[in-house]
N, C-alpha and C positions, 0 to 999 in steps of 0.2 A: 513454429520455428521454420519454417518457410525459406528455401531457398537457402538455408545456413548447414553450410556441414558439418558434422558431427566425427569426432576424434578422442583419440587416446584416452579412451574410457580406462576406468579403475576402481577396481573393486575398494568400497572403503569398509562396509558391513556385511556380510553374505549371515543368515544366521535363520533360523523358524519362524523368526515373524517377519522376515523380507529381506530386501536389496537396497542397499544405501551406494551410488556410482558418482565418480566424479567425471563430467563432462568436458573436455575443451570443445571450444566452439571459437570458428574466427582465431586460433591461435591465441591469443592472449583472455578470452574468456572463459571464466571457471562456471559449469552446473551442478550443482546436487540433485541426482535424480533420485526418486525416492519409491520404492513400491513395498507397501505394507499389508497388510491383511487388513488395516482397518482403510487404507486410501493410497491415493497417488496422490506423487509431490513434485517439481520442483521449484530452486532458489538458486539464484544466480549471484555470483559472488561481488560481481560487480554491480555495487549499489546497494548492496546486501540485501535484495529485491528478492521477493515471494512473487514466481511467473505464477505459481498454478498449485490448486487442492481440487480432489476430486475424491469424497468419500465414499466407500463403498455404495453401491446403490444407486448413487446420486450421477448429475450430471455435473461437470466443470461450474464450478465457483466463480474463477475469477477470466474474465477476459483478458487477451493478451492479442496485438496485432498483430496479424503475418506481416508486418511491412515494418515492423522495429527493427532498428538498428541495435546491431551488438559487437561495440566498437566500446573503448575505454575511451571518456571522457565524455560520453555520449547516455541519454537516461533513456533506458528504456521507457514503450510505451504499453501500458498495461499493468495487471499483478497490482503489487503495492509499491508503488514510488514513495521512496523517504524521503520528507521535505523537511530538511533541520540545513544549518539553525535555523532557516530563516523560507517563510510562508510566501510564495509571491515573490514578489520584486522588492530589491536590499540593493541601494546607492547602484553602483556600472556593476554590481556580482552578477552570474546566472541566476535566473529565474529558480525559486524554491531549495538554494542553497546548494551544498556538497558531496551530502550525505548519498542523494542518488546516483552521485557518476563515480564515484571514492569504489575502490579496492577495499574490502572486509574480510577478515582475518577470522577461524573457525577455531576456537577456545574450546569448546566440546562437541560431542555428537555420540546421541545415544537414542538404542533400539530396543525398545522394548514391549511386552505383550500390547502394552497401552497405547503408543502410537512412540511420535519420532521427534526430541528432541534438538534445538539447534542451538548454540551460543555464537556467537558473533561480536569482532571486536571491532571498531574503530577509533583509532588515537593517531596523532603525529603535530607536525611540525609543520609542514609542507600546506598547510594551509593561513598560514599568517596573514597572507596579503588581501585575505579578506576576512577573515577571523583569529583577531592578534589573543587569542585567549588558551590555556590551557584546558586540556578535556580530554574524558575519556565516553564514548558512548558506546552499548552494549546493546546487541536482544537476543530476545529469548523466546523463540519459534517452540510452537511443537503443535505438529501435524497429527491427527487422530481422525475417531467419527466428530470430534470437534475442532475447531483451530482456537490458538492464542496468539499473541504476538506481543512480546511487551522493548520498548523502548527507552531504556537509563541511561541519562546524561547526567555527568559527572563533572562538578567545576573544581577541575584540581588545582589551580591560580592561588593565586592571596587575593584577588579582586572581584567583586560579581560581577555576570555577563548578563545578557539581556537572550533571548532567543525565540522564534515560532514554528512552532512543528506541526505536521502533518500524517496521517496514515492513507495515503492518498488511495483508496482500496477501487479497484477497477470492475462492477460485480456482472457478471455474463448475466442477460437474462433475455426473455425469449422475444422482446421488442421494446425498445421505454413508454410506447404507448399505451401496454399491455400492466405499465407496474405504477405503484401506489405507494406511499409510505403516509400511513393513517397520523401515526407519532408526531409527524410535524406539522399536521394541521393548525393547534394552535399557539405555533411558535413566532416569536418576532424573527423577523430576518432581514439581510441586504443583500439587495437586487444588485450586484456587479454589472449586470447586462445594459441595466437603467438606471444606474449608478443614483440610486435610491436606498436611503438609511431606515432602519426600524420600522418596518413595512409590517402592517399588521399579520399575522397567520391567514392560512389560503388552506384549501381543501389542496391534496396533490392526489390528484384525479389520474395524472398519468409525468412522463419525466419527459418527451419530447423538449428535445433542444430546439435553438441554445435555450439553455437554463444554464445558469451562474449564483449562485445564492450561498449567502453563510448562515445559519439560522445557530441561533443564542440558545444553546438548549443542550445539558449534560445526561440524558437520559438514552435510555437504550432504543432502539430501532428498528423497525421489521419491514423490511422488503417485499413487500408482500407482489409477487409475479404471476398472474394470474393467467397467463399465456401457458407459460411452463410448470401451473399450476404446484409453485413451492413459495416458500416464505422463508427469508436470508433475516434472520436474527444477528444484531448485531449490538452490543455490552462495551462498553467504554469506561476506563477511571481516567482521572486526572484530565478533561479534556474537555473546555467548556464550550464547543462548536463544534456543529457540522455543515462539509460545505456538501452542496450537492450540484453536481454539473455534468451535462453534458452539452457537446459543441455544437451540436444541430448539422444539418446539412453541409451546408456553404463554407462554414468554418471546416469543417472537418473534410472538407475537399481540398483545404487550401494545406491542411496539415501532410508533411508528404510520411510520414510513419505511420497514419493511420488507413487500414485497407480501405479499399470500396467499400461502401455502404458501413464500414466499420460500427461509426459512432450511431448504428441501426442493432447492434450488439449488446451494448452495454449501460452501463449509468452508476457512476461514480458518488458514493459517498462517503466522507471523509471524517473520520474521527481525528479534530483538530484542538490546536489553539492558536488563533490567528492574531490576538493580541497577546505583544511582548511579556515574556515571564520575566521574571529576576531573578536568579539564582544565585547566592551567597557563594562564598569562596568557601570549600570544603562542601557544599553541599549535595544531593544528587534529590534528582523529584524523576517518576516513571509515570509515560503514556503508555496505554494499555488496550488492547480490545479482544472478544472476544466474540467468534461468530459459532452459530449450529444453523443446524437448515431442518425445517417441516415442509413435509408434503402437504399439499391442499386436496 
């Protein structure tokens, strides 16, 4: 959080197993800061975005760039970007939908021996002119020596809507050169980069960018970082893709929120569904995931 000042803290939990603060940043931006006996946290309201886990013991989870902006209307870069309804690019809308630049609304929060609960609300109106549909979407954060993260959309209409979501997770690790993910060896996938379909399974020997790829495959994950000598476990329902990417050099030069060397940081993998759901009027369906981290 670079360069960004820090205001009108408040206390929202003070209790034996830690400190729950609320943060302004930039005036109009809300943080949850979180420090627990079992981890550090925070979760930025705007976007209803997880910047940061950092479990006892461990080092930083998730990347975050010094060079984000944290302005309203604007997605941060890093953490986990929510891409609803819609995956990617949807008719003249922004890129990966609403969900990540929207104002979220905090329905509960609780602290307990176990780690730190979040609920989070998003509904309204104010989004018609590019999604004419009633909704309500909800999650359900809780920070421990574990994480979860689950994501309920809600079609409260009389009509079904169509939608693509994302858990767009930003994971720190110690180079992508350095990291591996065995699990998608042999998976089908598309090559974005070479805009190439159902490409056989490939060893991923290391994640230098650009890499762009969605690989067809609902199974759980491991990250295996051999630099930083840890392995990022990651558990998914409802979610039949993952995308994995990072922007290489050149792109990520041309990116102005992303630092120096930044995309030298990190390597994204996405507990997705990048083809169109249908969801009934009345009905609700939940994305889910769930990471733990081993040492090597």
């Amino acid at each position: 959080m670079k360069n960004k000042q820090l205001n009108q803290q408040k206390v929202l939990i003070d209790n034996e197993f830690g400190v729950i603060k609320k943060v302004n940043v930039n005036k109009d931006i809300e943080i949850i800061s979180i420090e627990h006996r079992h981890c550090k946290a925070k979760l930025c309201l705007h976007g209803g975005h997880v910047l940061s886990w950092q479990p006892q013991g461990h080092e930083e989870v998730f990347w975050l760039s010094n060079d984000t902006a944290y302005q309203i209307g604007t997605a941060i870069r890093g953490g986990i970007p929510l891409c609803w309804p819609w995956f990617g690019s949807f008719k003249q809308a922004a890129n990966h939908g609403f969900a990540r630049t929207s104002v979220w609304q905090v329905e509960q929060l609780q602290m307990t021996a176990a780690g730190v609960r979040i609920e989070l609300l998003l509904s309204g109106s104010e989004y018609a002119a590019d999604w004419p549909y009633a909704f309500t979407v909800k999650q359900i954060i809780t920070f421990a020596d574990t994480f979860s993260q689950q994501l309920t959309v809600s079609n409260d209409g009389k009509s079904a809507f169509q939608f693509t979501d994302a858990l767009h997770s930003y994971f720190n690790v110690s180079s992508p050169e350095n990291v591996a993910i065995p699990d998608l060896s042999e998976s089908i996938f598309d090559d974005k980069i070479n805009q190439l379909s159902h490409c056989n399974g490939v060893d991923i020997l290391d994640c230098v960018g650009p890499i762009d790829r969605i690989y067809h495959n609902d199974s759980s994950m491991t990250i295996v970082d051999n630099g930083a000598k840890r392995a990022i476990e990651i558990s998914k329902t409802n979610s039949a893709q993952w995308v994995l990417w990072n922007p290489g050099v050149e792109i990520a030069n041309n990116m102005a929120d992303i630092h120096p060397q930044g995309e030298q940081e990190f390597v994204c993998l996405e507990a997705a569904n990048t083809n169109w759901i249908n969801l009934p009027a009345g009905e609700t369906t939940v994305l889910s995931q769930q990471i733990r981290l081993h040492k090597l």
